[in-house]
mmCIF file of the N, C-alpha and C atoms, coordinates in Angstrom:
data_MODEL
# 
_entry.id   MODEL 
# 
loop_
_atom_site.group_PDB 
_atom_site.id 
_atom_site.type_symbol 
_atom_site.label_atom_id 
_atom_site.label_alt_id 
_atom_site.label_comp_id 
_atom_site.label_asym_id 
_atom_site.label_entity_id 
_atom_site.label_seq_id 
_atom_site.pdbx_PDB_ins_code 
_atom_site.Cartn_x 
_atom_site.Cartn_y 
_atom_site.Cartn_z 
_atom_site.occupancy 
_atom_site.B_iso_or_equiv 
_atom_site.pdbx_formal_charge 
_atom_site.auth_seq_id 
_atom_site.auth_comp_id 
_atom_site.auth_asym_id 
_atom_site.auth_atom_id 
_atom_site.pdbx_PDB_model_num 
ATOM 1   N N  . UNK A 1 1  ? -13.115 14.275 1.307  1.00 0.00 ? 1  UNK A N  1 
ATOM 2   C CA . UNK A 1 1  ? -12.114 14.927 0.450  1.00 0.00 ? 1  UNK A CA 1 
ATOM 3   C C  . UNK A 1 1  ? -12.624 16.272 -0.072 1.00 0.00 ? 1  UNK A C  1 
ATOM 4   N N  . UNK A 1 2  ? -14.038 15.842 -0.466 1.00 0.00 ? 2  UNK A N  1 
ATOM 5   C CA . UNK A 1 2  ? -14.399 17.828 -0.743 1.00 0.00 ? 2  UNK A CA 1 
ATOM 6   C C  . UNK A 1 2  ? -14.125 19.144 0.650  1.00 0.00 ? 2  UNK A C  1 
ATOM 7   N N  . UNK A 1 3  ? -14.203 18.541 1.634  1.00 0.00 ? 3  UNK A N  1 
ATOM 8   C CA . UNK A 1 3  ? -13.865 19.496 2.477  1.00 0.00 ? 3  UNK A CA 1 
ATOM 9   C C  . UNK A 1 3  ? -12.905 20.091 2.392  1.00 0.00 ? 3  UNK A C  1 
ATOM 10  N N  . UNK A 1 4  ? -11.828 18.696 2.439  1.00 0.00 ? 4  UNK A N  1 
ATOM 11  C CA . UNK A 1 4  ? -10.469 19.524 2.213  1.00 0.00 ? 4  UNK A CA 1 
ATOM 12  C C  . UNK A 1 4  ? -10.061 19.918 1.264  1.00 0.00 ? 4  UNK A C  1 
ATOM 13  N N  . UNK A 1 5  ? -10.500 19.977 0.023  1.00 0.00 ? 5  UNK A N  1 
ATOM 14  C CA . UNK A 1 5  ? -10.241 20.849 -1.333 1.00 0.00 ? 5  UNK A CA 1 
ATOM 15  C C  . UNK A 1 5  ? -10.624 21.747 -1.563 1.00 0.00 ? 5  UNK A C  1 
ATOM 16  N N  . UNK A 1 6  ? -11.993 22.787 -0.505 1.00 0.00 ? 6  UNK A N  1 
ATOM 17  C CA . UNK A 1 6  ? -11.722 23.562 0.034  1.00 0.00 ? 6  UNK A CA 1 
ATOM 18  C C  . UNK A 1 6  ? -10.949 24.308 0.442  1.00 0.00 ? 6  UNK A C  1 
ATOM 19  N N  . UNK A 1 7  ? -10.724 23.673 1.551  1.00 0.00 ? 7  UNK A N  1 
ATOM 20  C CA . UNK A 1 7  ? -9.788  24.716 2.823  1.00 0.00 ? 7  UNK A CA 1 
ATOM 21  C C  . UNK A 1 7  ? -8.149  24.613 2.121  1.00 0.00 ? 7  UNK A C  1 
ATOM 22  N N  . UNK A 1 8  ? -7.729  23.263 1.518  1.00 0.00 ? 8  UNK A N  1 
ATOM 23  C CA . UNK A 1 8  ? -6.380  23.017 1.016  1.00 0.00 ? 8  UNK A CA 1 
ATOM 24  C C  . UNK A 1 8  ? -6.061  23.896 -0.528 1.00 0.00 ? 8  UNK A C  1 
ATOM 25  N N  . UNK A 1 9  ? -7.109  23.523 -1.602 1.00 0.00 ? 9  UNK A N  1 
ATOM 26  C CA . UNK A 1 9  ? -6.768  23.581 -2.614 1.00 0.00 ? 9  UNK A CA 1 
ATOM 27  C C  . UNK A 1 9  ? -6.321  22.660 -3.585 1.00 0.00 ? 9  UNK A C  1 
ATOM 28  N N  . UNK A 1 10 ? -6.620  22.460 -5.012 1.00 0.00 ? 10 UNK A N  1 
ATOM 29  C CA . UNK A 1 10 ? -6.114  21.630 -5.905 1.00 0.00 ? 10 UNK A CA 1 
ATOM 30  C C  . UNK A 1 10 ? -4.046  21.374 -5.333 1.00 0.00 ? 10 UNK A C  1 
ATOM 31  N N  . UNK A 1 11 ? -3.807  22.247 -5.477 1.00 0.00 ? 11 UNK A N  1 
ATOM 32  C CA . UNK A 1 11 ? -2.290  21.912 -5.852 1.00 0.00 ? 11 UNK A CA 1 
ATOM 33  C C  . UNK A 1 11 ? -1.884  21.389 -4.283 1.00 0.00 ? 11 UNK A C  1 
ATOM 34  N N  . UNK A 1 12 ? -2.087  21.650 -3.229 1.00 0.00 ? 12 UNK A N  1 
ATOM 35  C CA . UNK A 1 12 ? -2.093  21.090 -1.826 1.00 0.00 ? 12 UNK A CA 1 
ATOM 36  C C  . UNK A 1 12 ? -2.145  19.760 -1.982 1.00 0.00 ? 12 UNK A C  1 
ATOM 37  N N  . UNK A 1 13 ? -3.447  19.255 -2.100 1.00 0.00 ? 13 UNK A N  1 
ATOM 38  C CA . UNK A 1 13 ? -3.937  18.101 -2.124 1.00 0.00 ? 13 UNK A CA 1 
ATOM 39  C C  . UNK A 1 13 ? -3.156  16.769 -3.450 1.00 0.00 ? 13 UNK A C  1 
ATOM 40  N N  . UNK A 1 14 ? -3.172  17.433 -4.604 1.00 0.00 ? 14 UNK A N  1 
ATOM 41  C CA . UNK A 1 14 ? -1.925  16.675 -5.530 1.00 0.00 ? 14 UNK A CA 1 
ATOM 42  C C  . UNK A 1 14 ? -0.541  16.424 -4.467 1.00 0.00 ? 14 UNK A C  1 
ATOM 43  N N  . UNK A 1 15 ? -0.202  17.967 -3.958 1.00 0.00 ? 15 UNK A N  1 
ATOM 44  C CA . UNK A 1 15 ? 1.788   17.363 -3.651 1.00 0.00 ? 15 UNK A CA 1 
ATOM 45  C C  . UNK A 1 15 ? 1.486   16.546 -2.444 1.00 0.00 ? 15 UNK A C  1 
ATOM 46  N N  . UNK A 1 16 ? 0.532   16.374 -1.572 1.00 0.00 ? 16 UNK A N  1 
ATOM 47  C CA . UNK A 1 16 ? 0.689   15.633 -0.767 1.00 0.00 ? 16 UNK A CA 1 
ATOM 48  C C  . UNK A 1 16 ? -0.205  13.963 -0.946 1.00 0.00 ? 16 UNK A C  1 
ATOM 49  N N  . UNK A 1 17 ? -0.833  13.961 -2.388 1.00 0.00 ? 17 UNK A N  1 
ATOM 50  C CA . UNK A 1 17 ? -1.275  12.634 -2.724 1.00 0.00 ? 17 UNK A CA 1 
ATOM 51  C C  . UNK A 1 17 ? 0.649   12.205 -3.245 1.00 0.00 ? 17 UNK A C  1 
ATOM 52  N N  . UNK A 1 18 ? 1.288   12.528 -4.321 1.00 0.00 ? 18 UNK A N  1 
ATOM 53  C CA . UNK A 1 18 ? 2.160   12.251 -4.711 1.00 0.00 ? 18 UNK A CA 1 
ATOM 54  C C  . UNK A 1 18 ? 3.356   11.849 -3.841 1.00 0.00 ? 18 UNK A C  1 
ATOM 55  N N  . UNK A 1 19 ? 3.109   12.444 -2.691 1.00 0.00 ? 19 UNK A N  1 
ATOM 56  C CA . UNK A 1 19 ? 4.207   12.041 -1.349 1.00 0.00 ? 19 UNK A CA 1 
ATOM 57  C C  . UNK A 1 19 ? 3.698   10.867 -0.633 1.00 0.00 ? 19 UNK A C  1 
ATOM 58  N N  . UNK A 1 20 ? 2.273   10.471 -0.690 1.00 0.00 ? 20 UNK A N  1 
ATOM 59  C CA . UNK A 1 20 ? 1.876   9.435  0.237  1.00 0.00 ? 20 UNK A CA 1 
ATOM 60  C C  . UNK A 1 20 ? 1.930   8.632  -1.019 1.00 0.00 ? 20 UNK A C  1 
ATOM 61  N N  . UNK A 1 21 ? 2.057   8.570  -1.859 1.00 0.00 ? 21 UNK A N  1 
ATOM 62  C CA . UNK A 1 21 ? 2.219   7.392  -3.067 1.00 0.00 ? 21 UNK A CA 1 
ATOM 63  C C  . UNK A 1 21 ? 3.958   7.546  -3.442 1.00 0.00 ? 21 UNK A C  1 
ATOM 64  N N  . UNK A 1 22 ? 4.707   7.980  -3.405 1.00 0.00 ? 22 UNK A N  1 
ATOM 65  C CA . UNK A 1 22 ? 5.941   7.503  -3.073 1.00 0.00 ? 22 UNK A CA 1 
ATOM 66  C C  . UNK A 1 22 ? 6.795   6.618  -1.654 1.00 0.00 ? 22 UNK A C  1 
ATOM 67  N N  . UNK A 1 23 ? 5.559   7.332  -0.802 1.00 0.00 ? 23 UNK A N  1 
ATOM 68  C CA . UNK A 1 23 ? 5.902   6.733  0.524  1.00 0.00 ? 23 UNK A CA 1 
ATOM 69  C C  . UNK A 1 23 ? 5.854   4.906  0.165  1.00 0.00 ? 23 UNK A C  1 
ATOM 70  N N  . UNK A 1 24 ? 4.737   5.028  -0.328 1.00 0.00 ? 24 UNK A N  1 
ATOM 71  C CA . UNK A 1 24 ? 3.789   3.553  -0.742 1.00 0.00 ? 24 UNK A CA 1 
ATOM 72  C C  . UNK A 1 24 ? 4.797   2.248  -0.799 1.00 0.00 ? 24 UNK A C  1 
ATOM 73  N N  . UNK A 1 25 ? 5.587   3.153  -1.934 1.00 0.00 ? 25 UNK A N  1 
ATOM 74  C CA . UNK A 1 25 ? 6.274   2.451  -3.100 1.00 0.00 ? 25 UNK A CA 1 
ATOM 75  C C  . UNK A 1 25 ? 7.965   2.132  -2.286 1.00 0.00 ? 25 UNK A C  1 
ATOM 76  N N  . UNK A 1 26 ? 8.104   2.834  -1.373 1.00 0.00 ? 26 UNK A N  1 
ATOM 77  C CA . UNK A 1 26 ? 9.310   2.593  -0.457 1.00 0.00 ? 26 UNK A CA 1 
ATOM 78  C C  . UNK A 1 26 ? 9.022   1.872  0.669  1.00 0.00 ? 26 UNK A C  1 
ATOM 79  N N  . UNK A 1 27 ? 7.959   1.388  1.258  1.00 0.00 ? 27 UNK A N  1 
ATOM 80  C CA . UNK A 1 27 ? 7.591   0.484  2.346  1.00 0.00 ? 27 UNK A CA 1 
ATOM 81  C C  . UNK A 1 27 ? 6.665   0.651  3.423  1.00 0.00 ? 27 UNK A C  1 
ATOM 82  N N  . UNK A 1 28 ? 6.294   -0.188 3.867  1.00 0.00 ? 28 UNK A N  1 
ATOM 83  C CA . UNK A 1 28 ? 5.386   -0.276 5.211  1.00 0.00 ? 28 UNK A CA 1 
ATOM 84  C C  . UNK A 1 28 ? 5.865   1.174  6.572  1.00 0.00 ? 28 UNK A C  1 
ATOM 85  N N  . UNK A 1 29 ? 7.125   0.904  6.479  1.00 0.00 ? 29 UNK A N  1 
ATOM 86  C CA . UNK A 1 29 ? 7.728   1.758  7.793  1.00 0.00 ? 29 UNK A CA 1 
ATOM 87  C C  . UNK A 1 29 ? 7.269   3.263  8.213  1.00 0.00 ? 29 UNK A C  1 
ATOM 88  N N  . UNK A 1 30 ? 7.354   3.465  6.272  1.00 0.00 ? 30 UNK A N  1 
ATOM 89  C CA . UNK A 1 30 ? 7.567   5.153  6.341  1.00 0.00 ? 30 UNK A CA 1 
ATOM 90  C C  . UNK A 1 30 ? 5.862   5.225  6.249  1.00 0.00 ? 30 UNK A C  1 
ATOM 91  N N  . UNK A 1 31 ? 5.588   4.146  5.464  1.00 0.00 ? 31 UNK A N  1 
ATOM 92  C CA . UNK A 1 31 ? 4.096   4.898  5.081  1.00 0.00 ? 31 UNK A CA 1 
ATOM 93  C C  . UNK A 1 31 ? 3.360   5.285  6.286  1.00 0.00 ? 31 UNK A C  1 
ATOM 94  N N  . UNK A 1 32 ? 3.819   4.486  7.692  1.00 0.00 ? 32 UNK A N  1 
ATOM 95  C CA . UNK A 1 32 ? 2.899   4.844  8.824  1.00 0.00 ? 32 UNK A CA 1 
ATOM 96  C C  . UNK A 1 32 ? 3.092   6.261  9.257  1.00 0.00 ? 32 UNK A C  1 
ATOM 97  N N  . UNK A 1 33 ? 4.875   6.381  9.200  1.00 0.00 ? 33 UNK A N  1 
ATOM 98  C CA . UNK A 1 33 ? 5.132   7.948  9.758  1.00 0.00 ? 33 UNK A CA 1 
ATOM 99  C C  . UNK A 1 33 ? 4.353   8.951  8.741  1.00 0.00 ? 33 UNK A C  1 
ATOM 100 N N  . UNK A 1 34 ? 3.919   8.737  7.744  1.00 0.00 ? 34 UNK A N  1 
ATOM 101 C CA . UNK A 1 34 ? 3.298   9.865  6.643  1.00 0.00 ? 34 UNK A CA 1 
ATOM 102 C C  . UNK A 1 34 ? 1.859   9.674  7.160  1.00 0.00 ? 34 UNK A C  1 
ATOM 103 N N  . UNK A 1 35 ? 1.131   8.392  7.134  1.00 0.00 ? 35 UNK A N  1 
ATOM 104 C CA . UNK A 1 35 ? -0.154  8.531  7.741  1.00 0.00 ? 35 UNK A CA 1 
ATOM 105 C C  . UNK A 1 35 ? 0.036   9.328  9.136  1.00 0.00 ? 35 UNK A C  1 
ATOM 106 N N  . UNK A 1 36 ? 0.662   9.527  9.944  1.00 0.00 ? 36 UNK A N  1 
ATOM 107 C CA . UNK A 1 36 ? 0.702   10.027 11.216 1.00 0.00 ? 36 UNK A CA 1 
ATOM 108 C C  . UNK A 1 36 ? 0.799   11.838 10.585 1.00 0.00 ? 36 UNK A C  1 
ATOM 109 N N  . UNK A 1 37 ? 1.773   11.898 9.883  1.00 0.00 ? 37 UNK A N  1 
ATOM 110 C CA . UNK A 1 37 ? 1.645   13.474 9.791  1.00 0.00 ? 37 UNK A CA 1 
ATOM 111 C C  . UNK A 1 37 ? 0.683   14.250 9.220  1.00 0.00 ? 37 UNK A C  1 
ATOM 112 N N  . UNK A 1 38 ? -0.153  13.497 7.756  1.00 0.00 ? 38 UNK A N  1 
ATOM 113 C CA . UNK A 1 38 ? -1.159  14.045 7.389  1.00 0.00 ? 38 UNK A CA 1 
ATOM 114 C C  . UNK A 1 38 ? -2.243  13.880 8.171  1.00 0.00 ? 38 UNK A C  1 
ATOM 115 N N  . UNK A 1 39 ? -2.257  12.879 8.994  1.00 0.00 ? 39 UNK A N  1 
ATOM 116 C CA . UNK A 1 39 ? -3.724  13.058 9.949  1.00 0.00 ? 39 UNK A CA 1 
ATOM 117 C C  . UNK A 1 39 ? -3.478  14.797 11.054 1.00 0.00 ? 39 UNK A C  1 
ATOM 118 N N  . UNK A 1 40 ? -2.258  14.655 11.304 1.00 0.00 ? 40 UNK A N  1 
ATOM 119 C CA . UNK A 1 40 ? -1.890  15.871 12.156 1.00 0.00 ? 40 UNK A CA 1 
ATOM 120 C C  . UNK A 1 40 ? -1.996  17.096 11.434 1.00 0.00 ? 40 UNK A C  1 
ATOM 121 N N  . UNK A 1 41 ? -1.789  17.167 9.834  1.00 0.00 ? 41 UNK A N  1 
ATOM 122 C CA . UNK A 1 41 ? -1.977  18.008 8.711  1.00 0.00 ? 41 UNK A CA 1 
ATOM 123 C C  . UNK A 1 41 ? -3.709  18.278 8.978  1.00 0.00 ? 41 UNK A C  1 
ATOM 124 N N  . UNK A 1 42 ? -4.493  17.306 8.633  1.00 0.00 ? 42 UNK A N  1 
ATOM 125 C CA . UNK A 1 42 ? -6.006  17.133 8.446  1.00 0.00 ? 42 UNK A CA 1 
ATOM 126 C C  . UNK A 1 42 ? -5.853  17.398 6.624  1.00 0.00 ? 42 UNK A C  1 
ATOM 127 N N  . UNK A 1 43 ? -5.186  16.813 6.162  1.00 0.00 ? 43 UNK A N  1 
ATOM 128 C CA . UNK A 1 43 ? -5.188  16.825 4.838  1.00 0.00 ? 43 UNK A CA 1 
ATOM 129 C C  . UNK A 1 43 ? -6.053  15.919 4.665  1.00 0.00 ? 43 UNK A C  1 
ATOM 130 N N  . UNK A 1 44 ? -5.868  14.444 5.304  1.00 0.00 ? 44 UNK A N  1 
ATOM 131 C CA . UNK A 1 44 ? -6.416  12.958 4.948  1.00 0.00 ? 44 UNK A CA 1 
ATOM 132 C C  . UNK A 1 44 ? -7.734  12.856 5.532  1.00 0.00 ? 44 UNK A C  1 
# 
């Protein structure tokens, strides 16, 4: 995670924790399609 707070930034790294924790909270389905995009991001 320090890497990417680096290259991302504080406020990067918050809006896209807050999107994978809403994902959470709506189900199994979506949370995979969000793990799939932030790995493609390299946020995660």
């Amino acid at each position: 995670m320090k890497e990417n707070r680096r290259k991302w930034g504080k406020n990067a790294l918050q809006a896209e924790g807050r999107r994978f924790e809403s994902v959470n909270a709506h189900g199994k389905e979506r949370q995979s399609k969000v793990k799939i995009l932030t790995k493609n991001r390299k946020v995660f």
